[in-house]
C-alpha positions, 0 to 999 in steps of 0.5 A: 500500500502506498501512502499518498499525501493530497491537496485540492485547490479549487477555482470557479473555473479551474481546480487541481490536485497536487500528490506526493507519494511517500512510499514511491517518492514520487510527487506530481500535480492534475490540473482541470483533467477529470480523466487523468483524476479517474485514473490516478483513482483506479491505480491507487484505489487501495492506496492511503490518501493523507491530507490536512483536513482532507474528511471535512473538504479534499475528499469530497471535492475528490470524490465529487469530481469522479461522480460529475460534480462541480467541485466549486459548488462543492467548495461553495457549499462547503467553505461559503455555507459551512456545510458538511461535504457528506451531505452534498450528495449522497452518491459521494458517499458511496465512493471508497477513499481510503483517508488518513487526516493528520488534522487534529481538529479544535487542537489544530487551527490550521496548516499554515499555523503548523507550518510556523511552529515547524520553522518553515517558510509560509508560503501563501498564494496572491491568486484569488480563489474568488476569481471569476474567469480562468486562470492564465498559466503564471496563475495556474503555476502559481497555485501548483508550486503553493499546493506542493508546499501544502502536500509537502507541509502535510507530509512533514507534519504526518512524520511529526505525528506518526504515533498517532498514526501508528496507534491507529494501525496497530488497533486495525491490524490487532482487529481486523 
């Protein structure tokens, strides 16, 4: 099983997911390509995802992109109207991921706070989620090089907290 660190980002016209394949060592990026996503999917179906906060959004804009849905009006129902992605639609929820969130939720506030008590450059986008036209390319490059950093800040903090993961595995290997 390979573990797989995820991160969405999500435009009116545009999206992308950017992984970084911890046990292959491999990174990469699909951008506005539904087909590739579908067969990223399939090779890793039996794979972990880790995300940071990946059970309240990245899973549900994952998941709603291979059933045909819009993931702005995913990303809209979830970050505009505070409501939970599992309840967008019930065929989402029908999709096997496999999710690992090193999020820790009230003990968290967020990646980005994370990112500074690890020592690390903060690095934030100036492309506007609120845009509302299609990316040009710098902006599109932008926000592949920031999501990389997220993926790679997610990974780092995953090592940091790998007991947890740990005691999580050894309760589902202890118990079938």
């Amino acid at each position: 099983m390979n573990l797989i660190v995820i991160d969405f980002e999500v435009f009116k016209y545009n999206w992308l997911m950017c992984w970084l394949n911890l046990t292959q060592k491999t990174e990469g990026y699909i951008a506005d390509d539904v087909e590739e996503l579908k067969r990223f999917y399939e090779e890793h179906i039996n794979d972990l995802y880790i995300t940071f906060n990946g059970k309240g959004y990245d899973q549900w804009i994952f998941k709603g992109l291979l059933k045909g849905e819009n993931p702005y009006d995913i990303n809209e129902w979830i970050i505009t109207e505070g409501r939970d992605g599992w309840r967008y639609s019930e065929e989402m929820t029908k999709t096997p991921l496999n999710i690992y969130d090193v999020y820790l939720g009230a003990i968290d506030r967020g990646l980005k706070e994370l990112e500074s008590f690890m020592g690390v450059s903060i690095h934030e986008s100036s492309v506007d989620f609120r845009l509302d036209r299609k990316l040009t390319q710098a902006e599109i490059e932008e926000t592949i090089s920031y999501c990389r950093d997220d993926v790679r800040n997610t990974a780092e903090v995953f090592k940091r907290r790998a007991e947890i993961f740990n005691s999580y595995a050894n309760l589902i290997n202890h118990f079938k």
